[in-house]
C-alpha positions as CSV (number, residue, x, y, z in Angstrom):
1,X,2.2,47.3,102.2
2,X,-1.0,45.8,100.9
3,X,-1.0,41.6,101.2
4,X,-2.6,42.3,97.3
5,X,1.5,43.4,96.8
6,X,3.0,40.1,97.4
7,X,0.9,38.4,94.5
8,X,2.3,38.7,90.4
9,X,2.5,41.5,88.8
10,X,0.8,40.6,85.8
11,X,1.7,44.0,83.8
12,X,5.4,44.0,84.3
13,X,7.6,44.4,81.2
14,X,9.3,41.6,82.6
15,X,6.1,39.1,83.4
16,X,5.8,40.1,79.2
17,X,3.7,42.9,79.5
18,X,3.1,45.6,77.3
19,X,1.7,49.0,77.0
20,X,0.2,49.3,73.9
21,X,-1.1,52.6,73.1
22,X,-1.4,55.7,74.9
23,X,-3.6,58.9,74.3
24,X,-0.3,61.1,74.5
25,X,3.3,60.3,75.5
26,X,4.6,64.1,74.5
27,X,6.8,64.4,77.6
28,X,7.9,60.7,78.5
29,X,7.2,57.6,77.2
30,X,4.2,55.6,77.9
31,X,6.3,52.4,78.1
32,X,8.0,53.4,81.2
33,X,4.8,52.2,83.4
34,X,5.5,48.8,83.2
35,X,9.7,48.9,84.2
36,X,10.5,46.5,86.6
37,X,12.8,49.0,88.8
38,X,12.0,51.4,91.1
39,X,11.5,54.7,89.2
40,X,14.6,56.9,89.2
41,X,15.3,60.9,89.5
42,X,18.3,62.7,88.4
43,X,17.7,66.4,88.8
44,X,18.6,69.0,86.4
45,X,19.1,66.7,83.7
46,X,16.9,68.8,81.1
47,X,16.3,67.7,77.2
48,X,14.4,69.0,74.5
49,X,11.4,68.7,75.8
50,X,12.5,69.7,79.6
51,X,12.9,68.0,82.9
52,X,13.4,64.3,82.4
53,X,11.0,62.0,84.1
54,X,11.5,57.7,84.3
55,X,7.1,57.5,83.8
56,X,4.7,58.4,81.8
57,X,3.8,62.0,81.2
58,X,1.7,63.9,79.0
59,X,1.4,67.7,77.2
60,X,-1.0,70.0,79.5
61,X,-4.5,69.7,78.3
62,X,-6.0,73.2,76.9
63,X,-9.1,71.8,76.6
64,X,-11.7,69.1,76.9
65,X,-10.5,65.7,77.1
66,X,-8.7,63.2,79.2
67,X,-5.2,61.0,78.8
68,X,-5.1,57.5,79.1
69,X,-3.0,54.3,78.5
70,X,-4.1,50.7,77.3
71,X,-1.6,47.7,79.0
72,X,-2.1,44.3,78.0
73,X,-1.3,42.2,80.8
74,X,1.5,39.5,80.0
75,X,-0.4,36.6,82.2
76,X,-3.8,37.0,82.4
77,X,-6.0,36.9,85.5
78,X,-8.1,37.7,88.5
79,X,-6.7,41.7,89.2
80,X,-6.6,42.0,93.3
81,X,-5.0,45.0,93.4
82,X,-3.6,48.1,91.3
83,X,-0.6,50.6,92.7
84,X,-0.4,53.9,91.0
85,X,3.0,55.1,91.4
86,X,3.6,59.1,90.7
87,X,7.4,59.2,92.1
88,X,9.2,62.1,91.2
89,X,6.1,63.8,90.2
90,X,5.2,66.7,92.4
91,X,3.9,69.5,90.2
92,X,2.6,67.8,87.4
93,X,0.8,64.8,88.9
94,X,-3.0,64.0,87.6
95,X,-4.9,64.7,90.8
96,X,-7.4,61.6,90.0
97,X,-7.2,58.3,88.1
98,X,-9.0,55.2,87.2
99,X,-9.0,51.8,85.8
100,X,-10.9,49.7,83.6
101,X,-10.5,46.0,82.3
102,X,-11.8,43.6,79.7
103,X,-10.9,40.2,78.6
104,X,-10.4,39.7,74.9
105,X,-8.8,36.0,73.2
106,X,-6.0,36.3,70.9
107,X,-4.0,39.5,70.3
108,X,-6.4,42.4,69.8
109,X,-5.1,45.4,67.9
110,X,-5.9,48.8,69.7
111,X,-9.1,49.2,67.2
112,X,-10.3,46.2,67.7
113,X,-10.0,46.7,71.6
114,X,-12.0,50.0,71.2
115,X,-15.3,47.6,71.3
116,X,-14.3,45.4,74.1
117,X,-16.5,45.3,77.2
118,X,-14.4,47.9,79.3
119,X,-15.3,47.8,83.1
120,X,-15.0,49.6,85.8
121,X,-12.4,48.2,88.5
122,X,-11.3,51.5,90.4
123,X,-13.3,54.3,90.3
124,X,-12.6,57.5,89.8
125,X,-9.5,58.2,92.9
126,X,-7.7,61.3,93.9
127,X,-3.5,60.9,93.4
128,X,-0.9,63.1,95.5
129,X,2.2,63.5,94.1
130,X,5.8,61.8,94.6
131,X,3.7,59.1,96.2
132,X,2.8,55.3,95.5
133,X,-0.9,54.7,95.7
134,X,-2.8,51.6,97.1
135,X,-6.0,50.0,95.6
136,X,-7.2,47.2,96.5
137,X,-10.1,45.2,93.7
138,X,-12.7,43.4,94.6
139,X,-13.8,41.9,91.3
140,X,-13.1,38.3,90.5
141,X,-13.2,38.2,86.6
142,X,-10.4,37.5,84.8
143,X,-9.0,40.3,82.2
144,X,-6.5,40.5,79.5
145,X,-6.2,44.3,79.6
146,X,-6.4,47.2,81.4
147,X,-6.6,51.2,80.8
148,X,-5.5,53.9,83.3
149,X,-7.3,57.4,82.8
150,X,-5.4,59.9,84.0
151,X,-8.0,63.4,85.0
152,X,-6.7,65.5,83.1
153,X,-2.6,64.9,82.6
154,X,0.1,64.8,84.1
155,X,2.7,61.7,85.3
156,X,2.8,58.8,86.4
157,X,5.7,57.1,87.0
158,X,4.7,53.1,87.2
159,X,1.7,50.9,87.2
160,X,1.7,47.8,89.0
161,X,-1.1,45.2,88.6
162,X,-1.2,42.4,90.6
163,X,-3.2,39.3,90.9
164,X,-4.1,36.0,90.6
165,X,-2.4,34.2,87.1
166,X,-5.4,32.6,85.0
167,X,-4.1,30.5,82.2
168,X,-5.6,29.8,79.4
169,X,-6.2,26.3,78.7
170,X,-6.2,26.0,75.4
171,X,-2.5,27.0,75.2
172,X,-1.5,23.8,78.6
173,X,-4.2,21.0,77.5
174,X,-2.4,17.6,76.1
175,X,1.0,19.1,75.4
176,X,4.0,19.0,77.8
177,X,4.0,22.5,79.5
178,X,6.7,24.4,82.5
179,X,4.3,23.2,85.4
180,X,6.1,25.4,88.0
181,X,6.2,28.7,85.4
182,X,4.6,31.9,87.1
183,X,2.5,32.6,83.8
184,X,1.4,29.1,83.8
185,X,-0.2,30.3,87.4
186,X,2.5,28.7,89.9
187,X,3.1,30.8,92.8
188,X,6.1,30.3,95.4
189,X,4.7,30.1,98.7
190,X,7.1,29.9,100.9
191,X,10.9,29.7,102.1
192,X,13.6,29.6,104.1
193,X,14.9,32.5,103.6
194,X,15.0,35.5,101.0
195,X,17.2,37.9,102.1
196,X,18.0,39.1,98.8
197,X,15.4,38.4,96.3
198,X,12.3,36.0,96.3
199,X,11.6,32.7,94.8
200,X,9.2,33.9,92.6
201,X,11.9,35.2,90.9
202,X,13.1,31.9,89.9
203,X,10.0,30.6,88.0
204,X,9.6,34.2,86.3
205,X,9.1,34.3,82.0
206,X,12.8,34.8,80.5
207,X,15.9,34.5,81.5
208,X,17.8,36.0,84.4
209,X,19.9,39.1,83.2
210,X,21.8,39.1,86.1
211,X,21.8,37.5,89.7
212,X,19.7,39.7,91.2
213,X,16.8,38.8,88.8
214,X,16.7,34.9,90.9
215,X,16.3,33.8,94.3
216,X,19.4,34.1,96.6
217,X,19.3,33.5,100.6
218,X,21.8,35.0,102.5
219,X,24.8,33.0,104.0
220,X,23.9,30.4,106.4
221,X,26.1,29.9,109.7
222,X,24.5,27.1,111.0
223,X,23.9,23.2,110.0
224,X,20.5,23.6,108.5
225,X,19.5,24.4,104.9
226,X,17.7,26.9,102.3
227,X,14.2,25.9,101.1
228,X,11.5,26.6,98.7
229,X,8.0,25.6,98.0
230,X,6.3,25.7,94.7
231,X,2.2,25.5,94.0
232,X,2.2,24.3,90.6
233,X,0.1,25.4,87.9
234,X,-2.2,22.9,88.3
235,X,-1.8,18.6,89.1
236,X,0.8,17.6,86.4
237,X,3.2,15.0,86.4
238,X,6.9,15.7,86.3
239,X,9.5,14.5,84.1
240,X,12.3,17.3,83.1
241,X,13.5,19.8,85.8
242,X,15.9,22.7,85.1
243,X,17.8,23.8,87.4
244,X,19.9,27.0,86.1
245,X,22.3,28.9,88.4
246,X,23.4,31.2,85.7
247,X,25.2,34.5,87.0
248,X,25.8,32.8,90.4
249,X,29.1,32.3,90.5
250,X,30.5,32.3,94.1
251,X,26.8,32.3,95.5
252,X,25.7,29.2,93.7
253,X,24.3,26.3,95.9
254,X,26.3,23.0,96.2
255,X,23.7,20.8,96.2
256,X,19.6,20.3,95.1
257,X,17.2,18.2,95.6
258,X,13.5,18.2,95.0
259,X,10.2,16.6,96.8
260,X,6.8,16.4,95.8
261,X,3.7,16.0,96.7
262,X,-0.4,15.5,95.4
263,X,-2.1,17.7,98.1
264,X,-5.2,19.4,98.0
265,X,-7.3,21.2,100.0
266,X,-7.0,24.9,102.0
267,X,-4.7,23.0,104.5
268,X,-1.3,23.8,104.7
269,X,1.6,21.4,103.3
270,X,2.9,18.9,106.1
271,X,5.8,18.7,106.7
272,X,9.0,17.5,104.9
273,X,9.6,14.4,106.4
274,X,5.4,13.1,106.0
275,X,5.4,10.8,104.1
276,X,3.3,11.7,101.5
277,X,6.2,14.0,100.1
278,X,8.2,11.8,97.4
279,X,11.2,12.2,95.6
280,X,11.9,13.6,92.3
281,X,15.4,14.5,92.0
282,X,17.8,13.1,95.0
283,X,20.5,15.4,96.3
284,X,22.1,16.1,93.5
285,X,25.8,18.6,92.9
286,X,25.3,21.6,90.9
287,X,27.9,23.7,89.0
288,X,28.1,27.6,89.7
289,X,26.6,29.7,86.4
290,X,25.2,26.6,84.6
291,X,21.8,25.8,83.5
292,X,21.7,22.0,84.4
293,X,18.6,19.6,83.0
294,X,17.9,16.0,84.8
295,X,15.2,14.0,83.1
296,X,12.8,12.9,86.2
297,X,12.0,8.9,86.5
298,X,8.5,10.2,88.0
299,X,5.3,8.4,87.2
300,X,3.3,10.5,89.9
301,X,1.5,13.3,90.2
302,X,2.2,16.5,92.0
303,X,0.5,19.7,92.8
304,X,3.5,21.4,94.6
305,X,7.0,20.7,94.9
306,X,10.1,21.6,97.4
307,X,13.7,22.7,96.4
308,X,16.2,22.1,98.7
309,X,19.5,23.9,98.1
310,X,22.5,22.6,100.6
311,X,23.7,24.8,102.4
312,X,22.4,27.8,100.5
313,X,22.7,30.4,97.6
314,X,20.8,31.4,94.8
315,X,19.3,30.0,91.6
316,X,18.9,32.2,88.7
317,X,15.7,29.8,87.1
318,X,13.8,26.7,88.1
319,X,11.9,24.9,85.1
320,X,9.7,21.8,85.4
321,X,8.3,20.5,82.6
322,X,5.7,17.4,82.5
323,X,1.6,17.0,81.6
324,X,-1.4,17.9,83.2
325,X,-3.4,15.4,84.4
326,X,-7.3,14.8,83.5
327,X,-8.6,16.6,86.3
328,X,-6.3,19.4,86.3
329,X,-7.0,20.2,82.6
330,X,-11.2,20.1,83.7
331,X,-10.2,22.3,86.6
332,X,-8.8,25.0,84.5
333,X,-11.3,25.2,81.8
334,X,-13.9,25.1,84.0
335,X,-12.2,28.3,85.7
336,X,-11.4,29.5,82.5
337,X,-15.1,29.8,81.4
338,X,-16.5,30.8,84.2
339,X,-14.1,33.7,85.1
């Protein structure tokens, strides 16, 4: 796997992603590309329109022309890497792609995106079939949207996006905003442990459907306990954290606490017992399949944060809401503008 693979997925139906429009969708449906699972076969399960496919596929071309589909990205940002995905497809794969991106405000409708200022990310690139294809993208921008071209038709089974979130800051400055949210640009970067799903999980857009859609570590047999850092969106100041182990019911942790800290720099966090770490929330009992909410006596600021869970478990959501500071909000428009 590419390192570009561990970052967001910034197209995912789930990160609030959508594909908007597609040049054909006569076979399967063009929203498919963005599911969140891994794309699924069932063989000889024929409709109308013959061999069911979980992607995108289009009619063969009889002439000139090629197929494509526009997805607006649910966070925007800096796009490190794109996979293209044709599982399942082995005779009617498109044997080359690309990708273009712009960056337009607001909510474009598809005409209005027809004048964008569309560029170039991945070149033209040949596709096999029943295989998941790695690009990185070396193009520091930030976009909105992109558009896969497909040479001619064919399927393709998912589209995966990832990157670097880029909020805007016109939607964060001088109101009280989820500093630890993925689309606000938090990132997880590191635990204990996550044997069964990843913390980003647990500061992902929506609620969890299901316990599998949070951050659970395996059983520990030891003394120790499960841990999670958080890079927050940018230097706020916390004052309501939610803690929600809905869907955990047997798996949920005991016990929580959380730390922060006001670091900056490339260096890496020190560690937990410095003491430039403080304390927002002490060790505190939680419930199994609860959402709980603890107002934060916190007057500090913070640019990442550690959960402790005792001894372990899963969470299904962490939420921290508080306010950017001066220089946070300055940092983000000025990456804002100049992106």
């Amino acid at each position: 796997m590419s390192d570009f693979t561990a970052l967001p997925d910034l197209a995912l139906r789930t990160n609030l992603g959508s594909v908007i429009a597609a040049s054909d969708e006569s076979f399967e449906e063009r929203e498919n590309l963005i599911n969140p699972w891994a794309p699924r076969f069932s063989p000889e399960t024929f409709g109308p329109k013959g061999q069911e496919y979980d992607g995108w596929e289009t009619r063969r071309h009889r002439g000139p022309g090629d197929d494509w589909a526009i997805v607006r990205l649910g966070m925007p940002g800096v796009v490190r890497g794109v996979v293209i995905d044709t599982a399942w497809f082995k005779g009617n794969y498109p044997p080359f792609a690309s990708i273009e991106a712009c960056r337009v405000s607001g909510y474009p409708s598809v005409a209005e995106l027809e004048y964008a200022d569309w560029v170039e990310i991945l070149p033209r690139s040949p596709l096999t079939g029943d295989a998941v294809h790695e690009f990185p993208i070396a193009d520091d921008r930030v976009f909105t949207h992109v558009r896969l071209t497909i040479y001619p038709d064919g399927g393709v089974a998912r589209l995966r996006v990832h990157g670097e979130v880029v909020p805007d800051p016109a939607l964060l400055s001088g109101l009280t905003v989820d500093l630890a949210a993925l689309g606000n640009g938090a990132r997880a970067l590191g635990c204990s442990d996550m044997f069964y799903s990843a913390p980003d999980n647990m500061i992902s857009p929506g609620l969890a459907r299901n316990q599998a859609e949070g951050w659970e570590t395996r059983r520990r047999r030891d003394s120790g306990n499960d841990w999670a850092t958080i890079q927050l969106a940018a230097q706020g100041v916390p004052q309501l954290l939610e803690l929600d182990t809905t869907n955990l019911l047997f798996n949920a942790p005991g016990e929580a606490r959380l730390l922060g800290i006001d670091h900056h720099g490339d260096e890496p966090l020190p560690a937990v017992d410095d003491a430039a770490w403080f304390e927002l929330l002490p060790r505190t009992a939680l419930q199994p399949d609860t959402p709980h909410r603890f107002r934060l006596s916190n007057d500090r600021a913070a640019t990442h944060v550690r959960l402790d869970i005792y001894p372990d478990g899963g969470l299904a959501r962490l939420r921290l809401f508080g306010t950017l500071t001066a220089a946070a909000e300055e940092q983000l428009n000025t990456r804002w503008g100049a992106a």
